[in-house]
MDTraj code that builds the backbone (N, CA, C; nanometers):
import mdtraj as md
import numpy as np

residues = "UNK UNK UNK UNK UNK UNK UNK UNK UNK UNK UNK UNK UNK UNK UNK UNK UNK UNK UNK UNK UNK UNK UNK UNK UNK UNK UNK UNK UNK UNK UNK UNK UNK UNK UNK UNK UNK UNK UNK UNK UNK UNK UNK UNK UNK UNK UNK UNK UNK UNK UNK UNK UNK UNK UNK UNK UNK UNK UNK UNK UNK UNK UNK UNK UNK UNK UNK UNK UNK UNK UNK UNK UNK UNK UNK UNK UNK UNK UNK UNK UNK UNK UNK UNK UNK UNK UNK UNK UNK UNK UNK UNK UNK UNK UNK UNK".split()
xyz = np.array([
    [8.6678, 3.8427, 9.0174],
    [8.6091, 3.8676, 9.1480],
    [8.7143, 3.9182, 9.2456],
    [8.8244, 3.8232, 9.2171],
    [8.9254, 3.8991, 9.3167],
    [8.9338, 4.0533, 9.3163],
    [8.9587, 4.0989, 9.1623],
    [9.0075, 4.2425, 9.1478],
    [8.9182, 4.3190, 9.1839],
    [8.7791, 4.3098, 9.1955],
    [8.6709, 4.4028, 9.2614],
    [8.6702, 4.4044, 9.4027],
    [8.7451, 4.2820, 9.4821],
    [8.7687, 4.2736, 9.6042],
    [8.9004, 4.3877, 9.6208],
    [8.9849, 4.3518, 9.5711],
    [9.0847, 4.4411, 9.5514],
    [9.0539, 4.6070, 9.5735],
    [8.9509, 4.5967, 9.4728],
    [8.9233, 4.7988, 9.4513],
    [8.8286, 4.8147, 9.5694],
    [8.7572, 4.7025, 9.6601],
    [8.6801, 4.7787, 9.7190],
    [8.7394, 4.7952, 9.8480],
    [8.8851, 4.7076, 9.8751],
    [8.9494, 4.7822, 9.9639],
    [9.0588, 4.8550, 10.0002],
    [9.0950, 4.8659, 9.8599],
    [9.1609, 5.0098, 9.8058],
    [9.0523, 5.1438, 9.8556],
    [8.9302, 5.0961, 9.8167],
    [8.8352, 5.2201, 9.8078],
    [8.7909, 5.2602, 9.9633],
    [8.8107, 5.1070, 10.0562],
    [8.7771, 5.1695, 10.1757],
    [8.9151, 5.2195, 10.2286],
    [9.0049, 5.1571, 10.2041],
    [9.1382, 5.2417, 10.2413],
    [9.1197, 5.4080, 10.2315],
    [9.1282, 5.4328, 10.1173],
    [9.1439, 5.5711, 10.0899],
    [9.0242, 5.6473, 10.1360],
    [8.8844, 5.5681, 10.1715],
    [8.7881, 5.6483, 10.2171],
    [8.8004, 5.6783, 10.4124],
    [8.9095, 5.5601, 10.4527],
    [8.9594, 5.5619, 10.5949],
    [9.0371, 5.7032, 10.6259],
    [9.1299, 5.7092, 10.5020],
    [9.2509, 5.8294, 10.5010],
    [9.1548, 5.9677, 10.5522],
    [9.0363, 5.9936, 10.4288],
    [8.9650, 6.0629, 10.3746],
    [8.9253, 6.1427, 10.5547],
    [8.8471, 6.0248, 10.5571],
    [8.7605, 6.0266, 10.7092],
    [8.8859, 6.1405, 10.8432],
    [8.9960, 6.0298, 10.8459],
    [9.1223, 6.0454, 10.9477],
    [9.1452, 6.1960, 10.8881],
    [9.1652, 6.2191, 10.7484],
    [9.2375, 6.3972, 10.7240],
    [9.1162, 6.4512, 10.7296],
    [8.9973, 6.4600, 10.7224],
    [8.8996, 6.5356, 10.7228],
    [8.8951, 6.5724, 10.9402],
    [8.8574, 6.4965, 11.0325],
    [8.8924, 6.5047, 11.1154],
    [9.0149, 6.5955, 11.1568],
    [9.1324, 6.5713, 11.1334],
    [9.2481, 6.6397, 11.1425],
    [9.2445, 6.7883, 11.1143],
    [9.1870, 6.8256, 10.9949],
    [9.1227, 6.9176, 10.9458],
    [9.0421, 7.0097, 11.0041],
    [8.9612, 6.9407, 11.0762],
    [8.8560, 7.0124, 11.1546],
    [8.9148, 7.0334, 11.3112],
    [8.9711, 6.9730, 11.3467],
    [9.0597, 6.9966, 11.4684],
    [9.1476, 7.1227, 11.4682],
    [9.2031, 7.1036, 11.3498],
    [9.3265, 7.2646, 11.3192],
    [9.2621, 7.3126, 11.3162],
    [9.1217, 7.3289, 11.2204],
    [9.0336, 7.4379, 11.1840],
    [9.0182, 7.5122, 11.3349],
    [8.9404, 7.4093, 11.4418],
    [8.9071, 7.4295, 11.5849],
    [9.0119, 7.5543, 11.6282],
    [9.1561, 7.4868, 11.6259],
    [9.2564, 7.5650, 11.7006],
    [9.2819, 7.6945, 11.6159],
    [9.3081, 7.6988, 11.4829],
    [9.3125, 7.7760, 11.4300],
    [9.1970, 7.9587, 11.4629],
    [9.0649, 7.8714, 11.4658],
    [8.9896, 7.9901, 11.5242],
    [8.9918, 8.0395, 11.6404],
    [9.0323, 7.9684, 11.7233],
    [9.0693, 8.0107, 11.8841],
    [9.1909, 8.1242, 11.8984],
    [9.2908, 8.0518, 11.7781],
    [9.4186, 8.1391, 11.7967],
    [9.3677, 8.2852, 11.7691],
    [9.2980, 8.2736, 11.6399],
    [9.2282, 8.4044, 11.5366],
    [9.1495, 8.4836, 11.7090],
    [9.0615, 8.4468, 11.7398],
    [9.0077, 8.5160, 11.8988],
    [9.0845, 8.5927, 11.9648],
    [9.2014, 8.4678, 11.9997],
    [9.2839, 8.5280, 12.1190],
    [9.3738, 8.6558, 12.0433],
    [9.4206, 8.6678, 11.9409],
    [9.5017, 8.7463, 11.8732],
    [9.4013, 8.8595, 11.8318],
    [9.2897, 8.8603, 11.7633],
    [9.1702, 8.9756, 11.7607],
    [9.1367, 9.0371, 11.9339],
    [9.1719, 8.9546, 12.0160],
    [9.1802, 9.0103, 12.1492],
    [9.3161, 9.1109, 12.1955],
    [9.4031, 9.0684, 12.1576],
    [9.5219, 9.1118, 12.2092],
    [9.5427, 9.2672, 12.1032],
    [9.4893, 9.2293, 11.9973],
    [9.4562, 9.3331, 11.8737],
    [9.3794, 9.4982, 11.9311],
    [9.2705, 9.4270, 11.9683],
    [9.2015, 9.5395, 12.0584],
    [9.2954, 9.5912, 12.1408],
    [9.3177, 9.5279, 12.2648],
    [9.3734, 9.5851, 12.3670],
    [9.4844, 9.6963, 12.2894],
    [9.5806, 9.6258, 12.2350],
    [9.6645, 9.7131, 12.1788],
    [9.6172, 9.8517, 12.0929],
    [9.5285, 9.8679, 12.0428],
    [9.4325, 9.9541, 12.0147],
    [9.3873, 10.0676, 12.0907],
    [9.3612, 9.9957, 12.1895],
    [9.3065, 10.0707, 12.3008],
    [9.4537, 10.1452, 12.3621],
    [9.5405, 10.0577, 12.3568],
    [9.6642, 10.1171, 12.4450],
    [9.7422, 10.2404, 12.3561],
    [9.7371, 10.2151, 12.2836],
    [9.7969, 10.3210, 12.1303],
    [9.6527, 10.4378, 12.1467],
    [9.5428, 10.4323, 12.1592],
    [9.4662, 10.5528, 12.1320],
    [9.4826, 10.5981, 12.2830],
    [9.5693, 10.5722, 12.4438],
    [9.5912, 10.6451, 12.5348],
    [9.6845, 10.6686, 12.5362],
    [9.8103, 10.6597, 12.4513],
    [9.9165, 10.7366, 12.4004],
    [9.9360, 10.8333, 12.3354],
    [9.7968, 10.7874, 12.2293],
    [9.7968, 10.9262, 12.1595],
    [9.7104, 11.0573, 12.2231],
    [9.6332, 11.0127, 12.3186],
    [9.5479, 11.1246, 12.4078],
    [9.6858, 11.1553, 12.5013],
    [9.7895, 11.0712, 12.5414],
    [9.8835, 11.1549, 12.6691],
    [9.9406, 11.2222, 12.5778],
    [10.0162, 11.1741, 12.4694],
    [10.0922, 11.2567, 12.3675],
    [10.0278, 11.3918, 12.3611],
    [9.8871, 11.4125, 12.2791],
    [9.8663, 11.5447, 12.2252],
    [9.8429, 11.6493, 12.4051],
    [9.8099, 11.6046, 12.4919],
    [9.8372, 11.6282, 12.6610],
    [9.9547, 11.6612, 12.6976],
    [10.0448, 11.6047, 12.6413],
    [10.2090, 11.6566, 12.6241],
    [10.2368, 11.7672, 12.5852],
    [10.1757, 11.7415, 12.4521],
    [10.1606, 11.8575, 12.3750],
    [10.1620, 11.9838, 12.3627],
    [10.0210, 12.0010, 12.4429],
    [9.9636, 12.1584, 12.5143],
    [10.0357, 12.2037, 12.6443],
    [10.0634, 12.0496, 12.7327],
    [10.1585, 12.1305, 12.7993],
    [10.2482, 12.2388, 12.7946],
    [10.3863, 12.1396, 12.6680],
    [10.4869, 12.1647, 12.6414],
    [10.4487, 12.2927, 12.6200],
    [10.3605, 12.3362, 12.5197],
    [10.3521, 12.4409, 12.5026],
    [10.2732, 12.5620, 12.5582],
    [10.2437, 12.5007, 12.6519],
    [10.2227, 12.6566, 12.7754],
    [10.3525, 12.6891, 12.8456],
    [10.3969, 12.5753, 12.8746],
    [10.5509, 12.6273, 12.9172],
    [10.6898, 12.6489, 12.8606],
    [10.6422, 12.6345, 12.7310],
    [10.7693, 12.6243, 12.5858],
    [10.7570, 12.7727, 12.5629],
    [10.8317, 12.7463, 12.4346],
    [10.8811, 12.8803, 12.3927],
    [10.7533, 13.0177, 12.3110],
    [10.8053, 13.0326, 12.2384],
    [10.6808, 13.1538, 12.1689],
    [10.6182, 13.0531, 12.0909],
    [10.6997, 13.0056, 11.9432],
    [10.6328, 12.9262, 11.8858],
    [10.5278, 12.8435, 11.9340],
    [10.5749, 12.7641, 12.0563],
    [10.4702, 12.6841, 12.1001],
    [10.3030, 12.7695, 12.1570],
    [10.3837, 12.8612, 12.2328],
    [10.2421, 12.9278, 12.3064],
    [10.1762, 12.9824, 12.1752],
    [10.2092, 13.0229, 12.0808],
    [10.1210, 13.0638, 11.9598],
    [10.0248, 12.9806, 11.8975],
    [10.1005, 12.8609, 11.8788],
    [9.9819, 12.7194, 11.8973],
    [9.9042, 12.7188, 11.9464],
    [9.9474, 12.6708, 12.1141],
    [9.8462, 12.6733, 12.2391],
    [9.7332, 12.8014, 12.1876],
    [9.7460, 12.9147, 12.1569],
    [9.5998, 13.0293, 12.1568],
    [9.5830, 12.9675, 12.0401],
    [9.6400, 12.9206, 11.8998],
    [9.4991, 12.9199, 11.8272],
    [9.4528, 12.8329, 11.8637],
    [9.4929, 12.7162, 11.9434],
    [9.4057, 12.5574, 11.9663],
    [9.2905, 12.6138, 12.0446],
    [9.3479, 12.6645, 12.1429],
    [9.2782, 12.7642, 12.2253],
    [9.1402, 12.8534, 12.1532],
    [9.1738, 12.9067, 12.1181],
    [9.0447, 13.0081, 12.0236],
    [8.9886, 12.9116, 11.9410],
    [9.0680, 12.7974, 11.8717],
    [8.9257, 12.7345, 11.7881],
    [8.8190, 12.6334, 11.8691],
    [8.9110, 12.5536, 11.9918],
    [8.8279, 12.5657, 12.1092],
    [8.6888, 12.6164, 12.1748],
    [8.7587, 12.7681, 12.1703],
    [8.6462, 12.8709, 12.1795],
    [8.5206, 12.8458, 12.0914],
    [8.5709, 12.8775, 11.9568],
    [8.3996, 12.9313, 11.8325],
    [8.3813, 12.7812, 11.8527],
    [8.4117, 12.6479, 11.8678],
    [8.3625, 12.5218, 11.8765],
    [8.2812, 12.5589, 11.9508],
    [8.2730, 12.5897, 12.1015],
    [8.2359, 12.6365, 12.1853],
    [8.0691, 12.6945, 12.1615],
    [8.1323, 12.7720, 12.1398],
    [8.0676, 12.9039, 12.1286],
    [7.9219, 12.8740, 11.9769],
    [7.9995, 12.8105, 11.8774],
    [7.9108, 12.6810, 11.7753],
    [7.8123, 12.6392, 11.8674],
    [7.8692, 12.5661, 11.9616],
    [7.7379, 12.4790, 11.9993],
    [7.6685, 12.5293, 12.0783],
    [7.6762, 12.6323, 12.1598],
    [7.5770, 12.6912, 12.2752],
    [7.4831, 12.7926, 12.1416],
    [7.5006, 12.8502, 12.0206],
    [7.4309, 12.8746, 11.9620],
    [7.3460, 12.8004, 11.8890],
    [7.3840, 12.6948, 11.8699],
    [7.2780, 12.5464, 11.8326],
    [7.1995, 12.5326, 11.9422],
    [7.2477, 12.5165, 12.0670],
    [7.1669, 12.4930, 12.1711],
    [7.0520, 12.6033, 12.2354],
    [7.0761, 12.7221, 12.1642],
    [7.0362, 12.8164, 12.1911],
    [6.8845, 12.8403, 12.0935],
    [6.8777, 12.7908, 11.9931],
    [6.8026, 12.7835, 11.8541],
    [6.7016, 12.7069, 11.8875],
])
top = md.Topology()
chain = top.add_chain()
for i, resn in enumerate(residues, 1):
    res = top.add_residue(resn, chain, resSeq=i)
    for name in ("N", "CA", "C"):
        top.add_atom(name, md.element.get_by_symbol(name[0]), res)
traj = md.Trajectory(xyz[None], top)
């Protein structure tokens, strides 16, 4: 009789632990997803900040090269002319 006394509070022992790390568990879990939020937040933004770098960059770009050298202005017209038939594409769609 003793030894079944024994195991059954061995058994609530370890079902105490069980309880206490399961809790613990779910608490990190808690913080853990908050962190995941705030960092999928900061994720975006940075996203966002990198795709208006890359719009000033290619803005740089065309500058440079209206006021750059030959090479560049040769760029600038074809960007320029494909510009255009883009253009010119869609007012004939719109036209149809």
């Amino acid at each position: 009789m003793d030894n079944v006394l024994e195991m059954v509070d061995l058994l609530e022992d370890k079902l105490t632990r069980l309880i206490l790390k399961q809790e613990q568990l779910q608490n990190e879990n808690k913080l853990l997803k908050q962190t995941e939020q705030l960092l999928m937040g900061k994720v975006s933004e940075q996203d966002t900040f990198i795709e208006e770098l890359r719009e000033k960059h290619q803005s740089l770009k065309v500058a440079n090269a209206i006021v750059g050298n030959k090479e560049d202005k040769h760029l600038t017209k074809i960007k320029i002319n494909t510009l255009i038939r883009e253009i010119d594409k869609c007012i004939v769609q719109l036209s149809e």
